[in-house]
C-alpha positions as CSV (number, residue, x, y, z in Angstrom):
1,X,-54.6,-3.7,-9.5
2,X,-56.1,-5.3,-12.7
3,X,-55.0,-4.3,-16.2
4,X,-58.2,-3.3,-16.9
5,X,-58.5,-1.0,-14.0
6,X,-55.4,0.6,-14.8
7,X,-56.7,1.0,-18.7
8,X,-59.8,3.0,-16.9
9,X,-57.6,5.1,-14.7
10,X,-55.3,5.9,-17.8
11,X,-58.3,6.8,-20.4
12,X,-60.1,8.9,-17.5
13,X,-57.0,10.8,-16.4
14,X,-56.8,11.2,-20.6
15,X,-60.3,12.7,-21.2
16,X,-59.3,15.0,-17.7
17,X,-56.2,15.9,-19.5
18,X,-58.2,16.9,-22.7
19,X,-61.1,19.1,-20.7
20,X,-58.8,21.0,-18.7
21,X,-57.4,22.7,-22.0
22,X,-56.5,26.1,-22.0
23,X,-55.1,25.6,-18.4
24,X,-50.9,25.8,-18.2
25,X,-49.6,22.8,-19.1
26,X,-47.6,22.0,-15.9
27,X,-50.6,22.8,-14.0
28,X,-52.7,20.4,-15.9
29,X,-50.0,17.7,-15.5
30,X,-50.2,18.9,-11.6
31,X,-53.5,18.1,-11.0
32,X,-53.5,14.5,-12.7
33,X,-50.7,13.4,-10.8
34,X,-52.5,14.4,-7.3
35,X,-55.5,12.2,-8.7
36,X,-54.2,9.1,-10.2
37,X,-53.4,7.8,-7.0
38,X,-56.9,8.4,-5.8
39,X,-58.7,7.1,-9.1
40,X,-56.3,3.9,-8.7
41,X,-57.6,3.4,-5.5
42,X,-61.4,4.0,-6.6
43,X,-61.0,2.1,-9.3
44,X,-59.5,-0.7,-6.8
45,X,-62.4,-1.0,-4.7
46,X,-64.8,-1.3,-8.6
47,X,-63.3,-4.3,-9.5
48,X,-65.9,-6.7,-8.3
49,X,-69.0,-3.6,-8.8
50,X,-71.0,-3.8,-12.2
51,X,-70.0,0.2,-12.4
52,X,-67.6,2.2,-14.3
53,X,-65.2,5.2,-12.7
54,X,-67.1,7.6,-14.8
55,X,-70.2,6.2,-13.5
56,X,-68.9,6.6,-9.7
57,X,-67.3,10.3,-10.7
58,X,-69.1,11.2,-13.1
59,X,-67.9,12.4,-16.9
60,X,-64.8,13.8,-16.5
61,X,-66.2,16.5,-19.0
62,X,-68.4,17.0,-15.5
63,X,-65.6,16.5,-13.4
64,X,-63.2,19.0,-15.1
65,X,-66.0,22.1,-14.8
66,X,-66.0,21.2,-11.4
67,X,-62.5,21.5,-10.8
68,X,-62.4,24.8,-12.8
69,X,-64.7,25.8,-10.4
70,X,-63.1,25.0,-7.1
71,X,-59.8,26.9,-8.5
72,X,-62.2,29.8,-9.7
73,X,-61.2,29.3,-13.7
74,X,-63.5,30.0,-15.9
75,X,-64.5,27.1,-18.7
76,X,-62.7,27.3,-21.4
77,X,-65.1,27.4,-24.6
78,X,-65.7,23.8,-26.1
79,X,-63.6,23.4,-29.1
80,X,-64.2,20.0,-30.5
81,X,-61.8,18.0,-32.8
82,X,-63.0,17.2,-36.3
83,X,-63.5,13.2,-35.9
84,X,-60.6,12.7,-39.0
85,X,-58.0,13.9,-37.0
86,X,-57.7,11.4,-34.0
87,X,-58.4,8.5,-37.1
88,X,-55.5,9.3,-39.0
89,X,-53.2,9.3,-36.0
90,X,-55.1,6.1,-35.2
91,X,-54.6,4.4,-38.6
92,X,-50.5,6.1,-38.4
93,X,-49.9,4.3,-35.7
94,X,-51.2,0.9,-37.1
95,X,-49.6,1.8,-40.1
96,X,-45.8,2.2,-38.2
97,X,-46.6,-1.0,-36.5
98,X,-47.2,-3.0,-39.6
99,X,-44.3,-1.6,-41.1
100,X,-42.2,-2.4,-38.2
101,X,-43.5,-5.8,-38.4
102,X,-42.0,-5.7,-41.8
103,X,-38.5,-3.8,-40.8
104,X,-37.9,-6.7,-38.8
105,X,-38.8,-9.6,-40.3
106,X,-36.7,-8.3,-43.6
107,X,-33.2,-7.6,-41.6
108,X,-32.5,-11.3,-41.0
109,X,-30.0,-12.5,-42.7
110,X,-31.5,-15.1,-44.5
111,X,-34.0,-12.8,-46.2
112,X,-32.2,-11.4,-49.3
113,X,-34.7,-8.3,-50.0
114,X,-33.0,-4.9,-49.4
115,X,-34.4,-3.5,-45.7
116,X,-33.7,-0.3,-46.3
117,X,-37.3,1.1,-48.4
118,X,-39.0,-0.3,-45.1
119,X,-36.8,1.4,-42.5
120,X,-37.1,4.9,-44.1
121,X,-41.1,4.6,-43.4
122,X,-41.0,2.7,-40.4
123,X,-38.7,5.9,-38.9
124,X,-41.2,8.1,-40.8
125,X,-43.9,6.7,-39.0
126,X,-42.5,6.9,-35.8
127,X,-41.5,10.6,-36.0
128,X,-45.4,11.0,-37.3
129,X,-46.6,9.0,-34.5
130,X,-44.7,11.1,-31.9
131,X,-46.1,14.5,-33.1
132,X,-49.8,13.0,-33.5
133,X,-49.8,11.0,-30.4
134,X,-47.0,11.8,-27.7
135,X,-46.8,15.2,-28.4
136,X,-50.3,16.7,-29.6
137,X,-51.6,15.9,-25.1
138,X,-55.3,15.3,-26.4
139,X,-54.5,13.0,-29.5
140,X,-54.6,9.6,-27.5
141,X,-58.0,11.1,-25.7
142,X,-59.6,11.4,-28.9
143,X,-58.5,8.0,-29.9
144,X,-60.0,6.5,-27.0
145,X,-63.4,7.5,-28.0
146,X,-63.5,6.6,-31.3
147,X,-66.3,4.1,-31.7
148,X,-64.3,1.5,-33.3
149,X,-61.8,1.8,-30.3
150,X,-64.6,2.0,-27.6
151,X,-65.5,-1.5,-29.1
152,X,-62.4,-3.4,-29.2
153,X,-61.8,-2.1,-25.5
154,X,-65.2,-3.0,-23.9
155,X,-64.3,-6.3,-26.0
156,X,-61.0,-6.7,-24.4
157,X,-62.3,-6.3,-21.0
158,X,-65.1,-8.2,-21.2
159,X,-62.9,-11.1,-22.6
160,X,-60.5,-10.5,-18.8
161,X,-63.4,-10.9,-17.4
162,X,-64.7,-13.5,-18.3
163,X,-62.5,-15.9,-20.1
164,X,-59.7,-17.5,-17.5
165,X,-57.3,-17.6,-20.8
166,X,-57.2,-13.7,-21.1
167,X,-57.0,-12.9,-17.5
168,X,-54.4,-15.9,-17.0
169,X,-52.0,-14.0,-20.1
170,X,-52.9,-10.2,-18.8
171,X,-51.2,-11.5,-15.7
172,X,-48.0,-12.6,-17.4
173,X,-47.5,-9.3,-18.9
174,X,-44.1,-8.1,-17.4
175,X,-43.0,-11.3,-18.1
176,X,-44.5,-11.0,-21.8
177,X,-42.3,-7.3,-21.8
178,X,-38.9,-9.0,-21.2
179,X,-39.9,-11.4,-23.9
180,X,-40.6,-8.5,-26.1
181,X,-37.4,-7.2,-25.4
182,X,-35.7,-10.1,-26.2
183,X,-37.1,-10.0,-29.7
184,X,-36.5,-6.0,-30.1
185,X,-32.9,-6.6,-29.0
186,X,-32.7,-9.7,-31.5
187,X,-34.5,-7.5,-34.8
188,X,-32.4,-4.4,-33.5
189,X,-28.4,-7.7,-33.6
190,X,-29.8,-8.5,-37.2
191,X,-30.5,-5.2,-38.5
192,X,-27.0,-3.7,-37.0
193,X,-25.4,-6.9,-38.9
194,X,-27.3,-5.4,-42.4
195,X,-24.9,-2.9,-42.1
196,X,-22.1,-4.9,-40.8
197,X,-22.2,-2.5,-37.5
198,X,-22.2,-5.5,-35.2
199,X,-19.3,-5.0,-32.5
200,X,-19.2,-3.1,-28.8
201,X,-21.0,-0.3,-30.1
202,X,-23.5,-2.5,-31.7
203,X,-24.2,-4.6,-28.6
204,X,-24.7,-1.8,-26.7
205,X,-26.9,0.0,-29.4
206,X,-28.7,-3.2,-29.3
207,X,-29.1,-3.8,-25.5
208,X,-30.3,0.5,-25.3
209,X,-33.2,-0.9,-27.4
210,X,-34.0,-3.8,-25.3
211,X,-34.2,-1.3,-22.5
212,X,-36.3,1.4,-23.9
213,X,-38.9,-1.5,-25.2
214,X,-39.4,-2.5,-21.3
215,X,-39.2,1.7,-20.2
216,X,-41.9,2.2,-23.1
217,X,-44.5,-0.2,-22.1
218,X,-44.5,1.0,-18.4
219,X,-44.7,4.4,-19.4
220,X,-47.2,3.7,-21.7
221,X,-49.4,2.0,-18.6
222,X,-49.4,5.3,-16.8
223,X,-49.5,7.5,-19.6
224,X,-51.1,6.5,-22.8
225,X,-49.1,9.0,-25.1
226,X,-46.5,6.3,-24.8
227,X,-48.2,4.1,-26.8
228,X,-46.7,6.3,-29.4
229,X,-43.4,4.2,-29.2
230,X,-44.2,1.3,-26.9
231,X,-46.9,-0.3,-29.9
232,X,-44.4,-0.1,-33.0
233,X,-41.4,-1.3,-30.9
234,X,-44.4,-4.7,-30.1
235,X,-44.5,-4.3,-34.1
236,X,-40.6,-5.0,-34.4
237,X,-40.4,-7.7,-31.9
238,X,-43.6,-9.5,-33.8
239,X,-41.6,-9.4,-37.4
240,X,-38.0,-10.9,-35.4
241,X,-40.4,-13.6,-33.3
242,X,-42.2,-14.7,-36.5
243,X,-38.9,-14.9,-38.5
244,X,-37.6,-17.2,-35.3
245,X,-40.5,-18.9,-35.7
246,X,-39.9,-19.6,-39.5
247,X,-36.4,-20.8,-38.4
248,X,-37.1,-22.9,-36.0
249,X,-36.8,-26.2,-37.0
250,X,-33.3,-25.4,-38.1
251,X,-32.4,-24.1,-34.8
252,X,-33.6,-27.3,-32.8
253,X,-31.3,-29.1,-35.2
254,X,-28.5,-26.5,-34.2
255,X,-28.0,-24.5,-37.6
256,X,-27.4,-20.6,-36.0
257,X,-25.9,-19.9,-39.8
258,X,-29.0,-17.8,-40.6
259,X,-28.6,-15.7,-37.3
């Protein structure tokens, strides 16, 4: 199964999760998990089909009365979002990220700024990020159909479609995971070494962050709330690779001093 598919089952099963509101929540999260398997499999089999999964199910705004109606529910009463809300958890979220980017790159060593101003909003951020995105159910729904999202996705698949290049690195994408570990566990040594915390406990602090960064990103591929974690930890491995990056003529020469 494509990454792109697996983006469509993920945003469907979202916008299912969001107009089945008012249901229990354990019986929402019921009902998703008996379908995913059979929108994967639909999805599957649209690959190589000029059609959507909405366009083969139908809105899942459709879908949903119709499944109130099999279980003899009546519909819950529309009660739609004001548009600012998904933004700002939207623009949170890049927000975090950026500032993760920053978190990292400033806990080498070599870098003789103070982290500490940056870490204090990067974990503000995240705890933000979790109550607007992994915990608020319909949050990443909403997201998904802001119009400035709805364009960079149709963008993104359209470039895995048709340009070798994207579909060629969408493929190497566990691989790309492991590599972002690598870089999380790296930020995660040189931030631990800030605080001169570096020993067994550290290693292992260190490694349980690796870890989490590859958990995150497959969570986040069956359930988008993830995201919520999974795209500032990408954030903190970005600021460690491009501080590498910086360094790395001096490690090709064999000077580790800076680590």
């Amino acid at each position: 199964m494509s990454t792109t598919t697996n983006t469509e089952v993920a945003a469907y099963l979202d916008r299912l999760r969001r107009e089945l509101a008012g249901l229990p929540a354990d019986e929402i999260e019921e009902i998703l998990q008996d379908l995913e398997p059979q929108l994967a499999a639909i999805a599957a089999g649209l690959d190589d089909e000029p059609v959507s999964l909405a366009d083969r199910l139908g809105d899942p705004a459709e879908y949903a009365r119709e499944l109130r109606s099999a279980m003899g529910v009546p519909e819950e009463p529309a009660r739609p979002t004001p548009v600012w809300v998904p933004r700002v958890a939207l623009w949170l979220l890049v927000a975090t990220t950026v500032t993760a980017v920053a978190g990292a790159y400033l806990t080498a060593r070599m870098f003789a700024n103070d982290p500490r101003p940056v870490l204090w909003l990067f974990a503000i951020g995240l705890v933000g990020c979790w109550l607007a995105i992994g915990w608020r159910r319909s949050t990443i729904g909403e997201i998904a159909e802001l119009p400035e999202v709805r364009q960079v996705t149709a963008r993104l698949a359209a470039a895995e479609q048709h340009l070798p290049v994207a579909a060629f690195v969408t493929s190497l994408r566990p691989g790309l995971r492991l590599v972002k570990a690598a870089f999380v566990w790296l930020g995660v040594v040189w931030l631990l070494g800030w605080f001169g915390l570096l020993g067994a406990g550290g290693a292992t602090t260190a490694f349980a962050a690796a870890v989490l960064t590859v958990w995150a990103g497959y969570r986040a591929q069956a359930d988008r709330r993830w995201l919520w974690l999974s795209v500032p930890l990408t954030g903190w491995a970005v600021g460690a690779a491009v501080k590498v990056m910086e360094f790395l003529p001096r490690l090709t020469m064999g000077d580790y001093a800076w680590l």
